[in-house]
C-alpha positions as CSV (number, residue, x, y, z in Angstrom):
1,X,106.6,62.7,-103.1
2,X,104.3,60.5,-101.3
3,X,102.4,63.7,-100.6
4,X,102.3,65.0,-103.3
5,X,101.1,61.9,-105.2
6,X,98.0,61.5,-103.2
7,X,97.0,65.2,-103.6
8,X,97.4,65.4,-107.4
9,X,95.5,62.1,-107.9
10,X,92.6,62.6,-105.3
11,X,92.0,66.3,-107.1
12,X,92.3,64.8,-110.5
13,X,89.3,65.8,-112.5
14,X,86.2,62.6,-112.9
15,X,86.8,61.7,-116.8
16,X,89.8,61.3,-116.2
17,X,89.3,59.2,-113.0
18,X,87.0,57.2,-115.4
19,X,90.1,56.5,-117.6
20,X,92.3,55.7,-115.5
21,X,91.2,51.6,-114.9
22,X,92.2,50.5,-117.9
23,X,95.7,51.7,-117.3
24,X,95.9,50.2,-113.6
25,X,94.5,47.1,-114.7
26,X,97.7,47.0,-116.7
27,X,99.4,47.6,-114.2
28,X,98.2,44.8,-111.4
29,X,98.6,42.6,-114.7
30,X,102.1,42.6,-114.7
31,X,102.5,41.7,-111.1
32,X,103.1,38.4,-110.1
33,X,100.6,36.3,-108.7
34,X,102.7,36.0,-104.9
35,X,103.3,39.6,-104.9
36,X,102.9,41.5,-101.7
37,X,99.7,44.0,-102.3
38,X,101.4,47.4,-102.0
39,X,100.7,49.6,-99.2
40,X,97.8,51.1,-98.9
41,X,99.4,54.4,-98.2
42,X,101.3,54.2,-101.1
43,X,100.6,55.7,-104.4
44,X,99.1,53.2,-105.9
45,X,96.6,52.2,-103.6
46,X,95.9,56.0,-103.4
47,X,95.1,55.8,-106.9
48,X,93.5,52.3,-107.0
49,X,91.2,53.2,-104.2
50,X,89.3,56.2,-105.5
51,X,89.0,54.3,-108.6
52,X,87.3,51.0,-107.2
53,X,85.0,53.4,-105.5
54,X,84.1,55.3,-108.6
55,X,83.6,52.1,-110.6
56,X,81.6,50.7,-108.1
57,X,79.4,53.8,-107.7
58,X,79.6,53.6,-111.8
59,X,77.8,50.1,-111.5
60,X,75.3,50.7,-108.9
61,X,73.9,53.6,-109.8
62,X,72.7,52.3,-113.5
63,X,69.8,50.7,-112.2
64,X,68.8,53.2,-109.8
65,X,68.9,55.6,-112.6
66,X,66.9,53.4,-114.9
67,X,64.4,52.9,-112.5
68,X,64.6,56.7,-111.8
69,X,64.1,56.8,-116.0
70,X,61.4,54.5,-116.2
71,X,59.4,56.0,-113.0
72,X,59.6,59.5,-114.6
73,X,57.9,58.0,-117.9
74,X,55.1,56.4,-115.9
75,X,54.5,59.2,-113.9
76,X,54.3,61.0,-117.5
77,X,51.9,58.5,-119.1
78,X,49.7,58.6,-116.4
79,X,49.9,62.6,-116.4
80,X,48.9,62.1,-120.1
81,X,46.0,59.7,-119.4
82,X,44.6,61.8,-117.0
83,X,44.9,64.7,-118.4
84,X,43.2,63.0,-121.6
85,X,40.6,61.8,-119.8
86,X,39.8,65.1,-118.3
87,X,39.8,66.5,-121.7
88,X,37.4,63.9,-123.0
89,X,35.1,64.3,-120.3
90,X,35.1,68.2,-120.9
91,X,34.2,67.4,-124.5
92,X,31.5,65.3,-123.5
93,X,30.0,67.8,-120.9
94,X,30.3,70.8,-124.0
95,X,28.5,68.3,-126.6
96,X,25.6,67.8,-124.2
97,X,25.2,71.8,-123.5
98,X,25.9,72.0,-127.4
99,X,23.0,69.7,-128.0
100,X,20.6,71.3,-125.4
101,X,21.0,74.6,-126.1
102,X,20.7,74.5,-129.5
103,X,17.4,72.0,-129.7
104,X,15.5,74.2,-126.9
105,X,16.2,77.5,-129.3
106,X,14.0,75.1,-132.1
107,X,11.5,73.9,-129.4
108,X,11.2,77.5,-128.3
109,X,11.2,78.9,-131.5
110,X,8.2,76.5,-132.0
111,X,6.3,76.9,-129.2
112,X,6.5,80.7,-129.7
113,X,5.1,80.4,-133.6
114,X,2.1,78.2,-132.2
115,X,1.2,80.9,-129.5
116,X,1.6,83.8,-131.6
117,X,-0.4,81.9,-134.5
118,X,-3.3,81.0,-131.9
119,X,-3.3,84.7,-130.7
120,X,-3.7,85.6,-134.5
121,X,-6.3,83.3,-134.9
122,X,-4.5,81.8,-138.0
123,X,-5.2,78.5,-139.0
124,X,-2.4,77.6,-141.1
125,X,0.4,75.9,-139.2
126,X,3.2,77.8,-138.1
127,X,5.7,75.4,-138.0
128,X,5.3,75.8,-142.1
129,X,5.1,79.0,-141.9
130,X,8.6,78.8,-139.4
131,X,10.8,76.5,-142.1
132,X,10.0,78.6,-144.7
133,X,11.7,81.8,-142.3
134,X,14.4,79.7,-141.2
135,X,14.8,78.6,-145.1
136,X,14.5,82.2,-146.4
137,X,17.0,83.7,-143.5
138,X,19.6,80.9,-144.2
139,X,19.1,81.8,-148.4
140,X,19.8,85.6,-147.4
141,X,22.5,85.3,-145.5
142,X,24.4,82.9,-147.7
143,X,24.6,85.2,-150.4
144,X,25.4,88.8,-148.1
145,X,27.6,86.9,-144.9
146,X,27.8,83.4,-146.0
147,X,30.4,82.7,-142.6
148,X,27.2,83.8,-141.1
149,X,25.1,81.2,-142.7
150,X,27.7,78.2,-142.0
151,X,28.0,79.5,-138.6
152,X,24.2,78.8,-137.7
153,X,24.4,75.7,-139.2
154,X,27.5,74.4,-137.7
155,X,25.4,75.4,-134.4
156,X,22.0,73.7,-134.7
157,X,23.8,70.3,-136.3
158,X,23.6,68.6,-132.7
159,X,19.7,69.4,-132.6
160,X,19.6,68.3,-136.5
161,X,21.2,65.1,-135.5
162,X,18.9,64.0,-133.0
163,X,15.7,64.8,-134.5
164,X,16.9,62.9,-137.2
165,X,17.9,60.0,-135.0
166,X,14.5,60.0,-133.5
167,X,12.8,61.0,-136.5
168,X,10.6,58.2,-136.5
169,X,9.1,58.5,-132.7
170,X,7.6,61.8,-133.0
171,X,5.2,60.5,-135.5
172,X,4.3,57.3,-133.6
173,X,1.7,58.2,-131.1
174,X,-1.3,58.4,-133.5
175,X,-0.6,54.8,-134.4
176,X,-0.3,53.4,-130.8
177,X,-3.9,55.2,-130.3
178,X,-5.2,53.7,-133.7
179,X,-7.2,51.0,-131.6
180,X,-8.9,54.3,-130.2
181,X,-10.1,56.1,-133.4
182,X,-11.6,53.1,-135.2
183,X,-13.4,51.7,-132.9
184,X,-16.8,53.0,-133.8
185,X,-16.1,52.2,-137.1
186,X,-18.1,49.4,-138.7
187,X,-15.8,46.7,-140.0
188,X,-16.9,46.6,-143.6
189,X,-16.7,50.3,-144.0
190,X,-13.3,49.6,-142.5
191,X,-12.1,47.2,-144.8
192,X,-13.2,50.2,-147.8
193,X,-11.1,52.8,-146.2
194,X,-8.2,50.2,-146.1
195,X,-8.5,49.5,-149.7
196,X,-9.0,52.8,-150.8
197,X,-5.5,53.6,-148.4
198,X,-3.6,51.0,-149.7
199,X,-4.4,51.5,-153.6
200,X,-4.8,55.1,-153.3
201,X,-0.9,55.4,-151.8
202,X,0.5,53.2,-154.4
203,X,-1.0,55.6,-157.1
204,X,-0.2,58.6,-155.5
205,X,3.3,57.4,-155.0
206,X,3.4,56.6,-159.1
207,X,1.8,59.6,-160.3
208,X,4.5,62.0,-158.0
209,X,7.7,59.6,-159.2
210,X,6.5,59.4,-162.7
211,X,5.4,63.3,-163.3
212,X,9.0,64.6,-161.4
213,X,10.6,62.5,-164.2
214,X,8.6,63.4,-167.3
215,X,8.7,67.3,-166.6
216,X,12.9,66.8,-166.5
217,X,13.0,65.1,-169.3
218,X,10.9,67.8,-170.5
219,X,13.4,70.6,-169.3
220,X,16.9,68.4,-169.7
221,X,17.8,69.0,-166.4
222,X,20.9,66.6,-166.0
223,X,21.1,65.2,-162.4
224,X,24.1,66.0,-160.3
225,X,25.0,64.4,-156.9
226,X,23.6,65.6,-154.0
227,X,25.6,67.1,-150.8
228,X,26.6,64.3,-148.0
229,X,24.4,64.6,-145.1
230,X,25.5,63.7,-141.9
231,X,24.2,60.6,-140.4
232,X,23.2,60.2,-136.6
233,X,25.1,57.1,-134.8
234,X,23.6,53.8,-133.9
235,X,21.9,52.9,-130.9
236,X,24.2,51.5,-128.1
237,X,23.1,48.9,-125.6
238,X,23.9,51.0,-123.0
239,X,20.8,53.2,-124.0
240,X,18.6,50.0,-124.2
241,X,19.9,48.8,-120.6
242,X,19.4,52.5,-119.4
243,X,15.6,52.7,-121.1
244,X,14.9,49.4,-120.0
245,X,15.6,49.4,-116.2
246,X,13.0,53.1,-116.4
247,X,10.4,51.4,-118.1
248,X,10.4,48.1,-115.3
249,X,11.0,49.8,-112.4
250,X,7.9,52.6,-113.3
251,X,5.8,50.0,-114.6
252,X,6.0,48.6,-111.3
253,X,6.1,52.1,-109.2
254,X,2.4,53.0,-111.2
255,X,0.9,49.5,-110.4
256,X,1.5,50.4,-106.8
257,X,0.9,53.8,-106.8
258,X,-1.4,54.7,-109.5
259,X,-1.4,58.7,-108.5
260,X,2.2,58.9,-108.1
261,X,2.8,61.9,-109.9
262,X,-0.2,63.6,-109.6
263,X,-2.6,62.1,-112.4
264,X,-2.7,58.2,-113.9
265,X,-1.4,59.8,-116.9
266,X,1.7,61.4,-115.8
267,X,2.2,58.4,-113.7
268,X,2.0,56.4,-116.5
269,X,4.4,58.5,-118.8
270,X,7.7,57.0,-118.0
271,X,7.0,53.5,-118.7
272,X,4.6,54.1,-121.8
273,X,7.5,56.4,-122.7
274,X,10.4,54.1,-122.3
275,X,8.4,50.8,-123.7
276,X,8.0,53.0,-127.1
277,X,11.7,54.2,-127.0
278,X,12.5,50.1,-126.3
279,X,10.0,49.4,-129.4
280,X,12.2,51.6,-131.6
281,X,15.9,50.9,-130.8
282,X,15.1,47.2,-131.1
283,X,13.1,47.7,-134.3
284,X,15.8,49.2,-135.8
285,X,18.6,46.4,-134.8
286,X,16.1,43.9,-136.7
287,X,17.9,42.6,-139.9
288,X,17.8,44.6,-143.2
289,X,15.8,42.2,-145.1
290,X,13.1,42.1,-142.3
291,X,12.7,45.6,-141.3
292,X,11.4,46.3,-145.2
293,X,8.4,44.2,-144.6
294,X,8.0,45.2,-140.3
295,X,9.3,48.6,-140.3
296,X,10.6,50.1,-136.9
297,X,7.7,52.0,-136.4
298,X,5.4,48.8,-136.3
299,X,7.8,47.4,-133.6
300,X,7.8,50.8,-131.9
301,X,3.6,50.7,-131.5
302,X,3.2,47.3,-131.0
303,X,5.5,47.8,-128.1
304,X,3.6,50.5,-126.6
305,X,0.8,49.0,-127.1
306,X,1.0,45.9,-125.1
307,X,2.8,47.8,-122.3
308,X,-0.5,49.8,-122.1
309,X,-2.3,46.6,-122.4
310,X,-0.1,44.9,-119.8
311,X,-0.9,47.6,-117.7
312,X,-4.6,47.4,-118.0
313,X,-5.0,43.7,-117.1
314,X,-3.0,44.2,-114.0
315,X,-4.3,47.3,-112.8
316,X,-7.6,45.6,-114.0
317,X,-8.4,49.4,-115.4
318,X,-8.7,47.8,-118.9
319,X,-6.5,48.2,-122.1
320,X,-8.5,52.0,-123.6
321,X,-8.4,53.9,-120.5
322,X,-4.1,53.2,-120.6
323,X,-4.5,54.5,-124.6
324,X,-6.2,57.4,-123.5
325,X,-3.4,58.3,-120.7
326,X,-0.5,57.6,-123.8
327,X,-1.9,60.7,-125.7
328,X,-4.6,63.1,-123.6
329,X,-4.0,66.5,-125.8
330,X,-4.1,68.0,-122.4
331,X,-0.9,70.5,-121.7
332,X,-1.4,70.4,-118.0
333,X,-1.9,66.5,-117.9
334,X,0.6,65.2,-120.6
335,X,1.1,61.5,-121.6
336,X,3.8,59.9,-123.5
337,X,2.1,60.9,-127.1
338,X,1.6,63.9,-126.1
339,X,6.0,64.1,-125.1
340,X,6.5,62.9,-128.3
341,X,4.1,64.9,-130.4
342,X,5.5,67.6,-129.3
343,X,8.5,67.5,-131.5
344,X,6.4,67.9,-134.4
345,X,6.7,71.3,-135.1
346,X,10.8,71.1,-134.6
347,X,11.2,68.6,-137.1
348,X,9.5,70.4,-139.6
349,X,11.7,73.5,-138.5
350,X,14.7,71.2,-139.3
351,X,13.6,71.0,-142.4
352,X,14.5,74.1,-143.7
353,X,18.3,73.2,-142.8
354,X,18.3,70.2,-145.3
355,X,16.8,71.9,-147.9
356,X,19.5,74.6,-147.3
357,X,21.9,71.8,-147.4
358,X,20.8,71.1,-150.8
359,X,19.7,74.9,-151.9
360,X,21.6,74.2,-155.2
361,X,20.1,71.3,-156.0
362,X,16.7,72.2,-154.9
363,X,17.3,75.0,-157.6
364,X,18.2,73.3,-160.3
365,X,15.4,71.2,-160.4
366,X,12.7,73.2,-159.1
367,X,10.6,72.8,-162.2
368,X,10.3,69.5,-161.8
369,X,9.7,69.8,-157.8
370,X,6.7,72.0,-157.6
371,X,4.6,70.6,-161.1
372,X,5.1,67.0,-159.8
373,X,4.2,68.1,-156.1
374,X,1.2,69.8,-158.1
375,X,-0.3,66.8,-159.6
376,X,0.3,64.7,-157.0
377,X,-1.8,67.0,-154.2
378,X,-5.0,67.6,-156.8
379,X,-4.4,63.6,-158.0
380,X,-4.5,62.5,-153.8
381,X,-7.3,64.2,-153.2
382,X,-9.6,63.9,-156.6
383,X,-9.0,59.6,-156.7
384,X,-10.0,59.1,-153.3
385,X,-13.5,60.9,-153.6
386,X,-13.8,59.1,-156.9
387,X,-12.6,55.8,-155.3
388,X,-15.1,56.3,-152.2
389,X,-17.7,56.9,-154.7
390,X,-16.8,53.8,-156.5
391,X,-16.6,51.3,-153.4
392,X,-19.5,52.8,-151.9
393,X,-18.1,54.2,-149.0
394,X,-20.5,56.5,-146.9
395,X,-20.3,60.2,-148.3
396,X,-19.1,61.3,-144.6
397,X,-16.4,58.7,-144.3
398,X,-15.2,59.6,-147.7
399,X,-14.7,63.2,-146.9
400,X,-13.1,62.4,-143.7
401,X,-10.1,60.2,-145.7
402,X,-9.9,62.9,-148.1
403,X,-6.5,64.4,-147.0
404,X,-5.0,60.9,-146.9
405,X,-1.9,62.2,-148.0
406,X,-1.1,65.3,-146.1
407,X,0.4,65.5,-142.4
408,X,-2.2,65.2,-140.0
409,X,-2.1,68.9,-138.5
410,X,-3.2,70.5,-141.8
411,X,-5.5,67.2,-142.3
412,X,-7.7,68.1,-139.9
413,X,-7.5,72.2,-141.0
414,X,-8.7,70.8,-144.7
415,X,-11.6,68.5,-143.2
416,X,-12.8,71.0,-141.1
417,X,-13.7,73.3,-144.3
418,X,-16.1,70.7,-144.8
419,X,-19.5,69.7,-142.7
420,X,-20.1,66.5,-141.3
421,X,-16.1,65.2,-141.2
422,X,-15.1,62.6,-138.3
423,X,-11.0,64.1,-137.6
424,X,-10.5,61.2,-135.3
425,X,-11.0,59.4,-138.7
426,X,-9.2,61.6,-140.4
427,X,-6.1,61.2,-138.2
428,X,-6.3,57.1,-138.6
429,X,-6.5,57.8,-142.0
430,X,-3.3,59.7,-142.3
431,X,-1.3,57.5,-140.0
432,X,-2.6,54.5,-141.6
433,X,-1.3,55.9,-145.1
434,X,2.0,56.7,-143.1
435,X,2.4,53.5,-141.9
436,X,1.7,51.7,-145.7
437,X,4.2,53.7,-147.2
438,X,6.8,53.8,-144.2
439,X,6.8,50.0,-144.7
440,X,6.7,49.3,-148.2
441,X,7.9,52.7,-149.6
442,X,11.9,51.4,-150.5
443,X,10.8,48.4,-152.4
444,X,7.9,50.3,-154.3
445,X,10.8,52.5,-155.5
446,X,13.0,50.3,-156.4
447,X,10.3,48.0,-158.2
448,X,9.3,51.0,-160.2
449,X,12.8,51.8,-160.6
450,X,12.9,55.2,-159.0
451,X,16.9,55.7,-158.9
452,X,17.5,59.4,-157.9
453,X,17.2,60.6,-154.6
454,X,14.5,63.5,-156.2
455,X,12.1,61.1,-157.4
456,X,12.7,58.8,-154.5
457,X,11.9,62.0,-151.8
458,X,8.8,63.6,-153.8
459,X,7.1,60.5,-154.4
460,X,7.8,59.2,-150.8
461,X,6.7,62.7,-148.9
462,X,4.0,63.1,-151.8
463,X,2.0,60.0,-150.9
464,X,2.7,59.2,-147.4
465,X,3.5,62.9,-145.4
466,X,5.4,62.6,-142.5
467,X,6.1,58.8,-141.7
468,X,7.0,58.0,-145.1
469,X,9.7,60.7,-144.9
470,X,10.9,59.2,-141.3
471,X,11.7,56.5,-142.8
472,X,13.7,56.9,-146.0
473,X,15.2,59.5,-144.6
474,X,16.5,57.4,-142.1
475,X,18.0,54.9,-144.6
476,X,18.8,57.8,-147.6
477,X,19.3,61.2,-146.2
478,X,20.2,62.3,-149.3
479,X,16.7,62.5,-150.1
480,X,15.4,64.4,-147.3
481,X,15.6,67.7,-148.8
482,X,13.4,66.5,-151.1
483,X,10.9,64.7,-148.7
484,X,11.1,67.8,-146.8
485,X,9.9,70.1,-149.8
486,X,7.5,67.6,-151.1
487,X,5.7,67.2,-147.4
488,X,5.3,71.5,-146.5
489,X,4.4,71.9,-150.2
490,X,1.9,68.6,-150.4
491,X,0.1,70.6,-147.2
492,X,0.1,73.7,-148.2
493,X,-1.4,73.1,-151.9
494,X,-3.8,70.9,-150.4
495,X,-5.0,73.6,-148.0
496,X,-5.0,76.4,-151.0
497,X,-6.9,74.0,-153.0
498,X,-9.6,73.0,-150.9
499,X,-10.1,76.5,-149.5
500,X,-11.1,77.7,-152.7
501,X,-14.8,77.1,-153.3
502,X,-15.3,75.4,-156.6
503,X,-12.6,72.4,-155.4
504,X,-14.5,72.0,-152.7
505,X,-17.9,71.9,-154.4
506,X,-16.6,69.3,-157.1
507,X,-15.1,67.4,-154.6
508,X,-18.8,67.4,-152.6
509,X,-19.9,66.5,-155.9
510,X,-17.6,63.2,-156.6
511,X,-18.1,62.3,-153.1
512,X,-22.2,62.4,-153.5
């Protein structure tokens, strides 16, 4: 029996092993305190025995298992993290060759326009002539593939986003030179050109807000929202620290080595460069109530500005000489201007994607877009002759400022039509009308209570080109499609106009 005992307990199955305590527990219950411990080759310790082991594997083995537990959950989270970092990174690494690819097809695609225009020996500029393509393509395959048309501009939004974000910059460089152009000047011919600037920008702006308004009112057009437009993120400090340690470290490498890379100009780019980068992402932390009376781009040239000057009086070269490295016009001996300016014609490509953007809108109120656009080109260009004439303002200087209002590339196509035109002047005079309206241009509107984003954009783009757009675009994109419409139609009316003979000849004639 014995035997037989210890074979049919040992080989009894575990859950039942596991149930077994409670009934021996009973058992050793019952017996008296002084009672001998039975045999240990009886039954009962046969039985007691495996079951003391098994609870005391049952007890030590919970902890082991939780720590089993909780190692395998680590070793899962940190599986996770990496595997999320990894992922991040990759997304990272795609968004950068996203971003690349995608802005060298527009820097390519204006580079190529520029030659093939050259070649042609056509004056009119072909980065015009490229958003109006772009524009048309976009407009054509919207209505016969339209996936087609989302896809292209799901692909360039990277490029879109950054020109936008450093809208501003591209358009800098003929400020930081300003010193440079007026120079020669005399100072109270000077102070004429400013006032003519100043009041002629102010009534350019009114006459493009007020006309866009009248002719809807005119037509009942009823305005309707206009599509969300993306907006580019903020500057980090990272990109200040980064900016900063290039523009200290070549400041000092050029002082040392003034021929470091080749010519003083390219050995001067990286810290001319980076001090006008610095100018701009710390312009535009400034407060909100501040930056509407010193804009960015003030901060952005004045920063350039006295790194070139700081440059001169240690190098003892002088301040001009470092202006003249910033922008030489020179394609085999760039400066920082000339880095910059080269965006130009790519953000008047992007153009044609915000007006596509706002295609429906553009429509709907294009009576009012191209007769206020219109007026405002003959109204630029007929009040300053008459104002020159009226300040007395030398008939040459006069002519020179007569384009005030139109981006510089197609001023200087428009004064060369006539004889005796100074086009450094010309330039000043554009960038200085920039300037006025890129500072003052949101509280002029909302003092002459320009509300709708149409307005706002044609009277902005109609009266101070380029700059002007840069920055209200920057604080309303919703109106860039209309700055962009207003700014390649301003130049290209102004161009038709004074190419035609009699314009020019009454002009001549106002001017004396």
């Amino acid at each position: 029996m014995a035997a037989a005992s210890i074979v049919s307990w040992n080989y009894l199955p575990k859950p039942q092993l596991q149930r077994r305590p409670n009934n021996s527990s009973l058992i050793s219950s019952k017996q008296p305190h002084n009672a001998i411990p039975p045999n240990r080759f009886s039954p009962i310790a046969q039985i007691s025995s495996p079951i003391t082991t098994q609870r005391s594997q049952f007890k030590f083995s919970q902890p082991g298992t939780r720590r089993t537990h909780s190692n395998r959950i680590n070793s899962l989270k940190s599986a996770g993290s990496d595997s999320s970092i990894t992922s991040n990174i990759l997304q990272t690494v795609l968004g950068v060759v996203h971003l690349v690819v995608s802005l060298g097809i527009i820097l390519a695609m204006d580079k190529y326009l520029k030659q093939a225009f050259v070649s042609a020996a056509i004056k009119f500029p072909s980065a015009l002539f490229g958003m109006f393509c772009i524009f048309t393509v976009l407009v054509v395959l919207d209505v016969t593939v339209p996936a087609a048309a989302n896809g292209l501009m799901n692909f360039f939004q990277p490029a879109l986003l950054f020109i936008q974000r450093w809208l501003p910059l591209f358009y800098v460089p003929s400020l930081v030179i300003l010193p440079l152009a007026v120079q020669d000047i005399p100072a109270a011919s000077g102070a004429k050109i400013c006032l003519i600037l100043v009041g002629g920008w102010l009534a350019s702006l009114a006459v493009a807000g007020y006309s866009a308004i009248a002719v809807r009112k005119m037509v009942k057009t009823e305005m309707i929202a206009a599509e969300p437009m993306a907006k580019p993120s903020p500057f980090s400090s990272l990109e200040l620290a980064a900016w900063s340690v290039l523009s200290v470290g070549s400041f000092a490498a050029a002082l040392k080595y003034p021929e470091l890379l080749g010519t003083n100009a390219r050995t001067c780019l990286p810290f001319l460069l980076g001090s006008t980068v610095i100018g701009y992402i710390v312009g535009s932390g400034l407060p909100s109530g501040l930056k509407k009376v010193f804009h960015p781009i003030i901060c952005c040239a004045l920063a350039a500005d006295l790194a070139a000057f700081a440059f001169g009086y240690f190098s003892k070269s002088g301040f001009y000489p470092i202006l003249g490295y910033y922008l030489t016009k020179v394609s085999s001996n760039p400066g920082a201007g000339d880095i910059l300016m080269g965006f130009l014609g790519s953000v008047i490509l992007s153009f044609a994607f915000s007006m596509f953007k706002q295609r429906k809108l553009v429509k709907r109120h294009a009576a009012e877009i191209f007769t206020s656009i219109t007026i405002a080109t003959l109204f630029s260009l007929y009040s300053t002759a008459f104002m020159g004439r009226l300040v007395g303002l030398e008939p040459t200087l006069t002519i020179s400022i007569l384009p005030r209002c139109i981006t510089v590339a197609l001023a200087l196509s428009i004064v060369s039509l006539f004889e005796g035109a100074n086009s450094s002047l010309t330039a000043a005079a554009v960038v200085l009308t920039g300037l006025i309206g890129a500072n003052f241009v949101q509280a002029v509107l909302d003092k002459l209570k320009f509300d709708d984003p149409i307005a706002r954009g044609i009277a902005t783009a109609s009266s101070a080109h380029g700059l002007g757009t840069a920055a209200l675009s920057a604080k309303e994109p919703e109106a860039l499609p209309f700055c962009a419409i207003a700014y390649g139609l301003t130049g290209i009316f102004g161009s038709l106009f004074c190419s035609v003979p009699l314009v020019r000849q009454s002009l001549l004639a106002i001017v004396g």
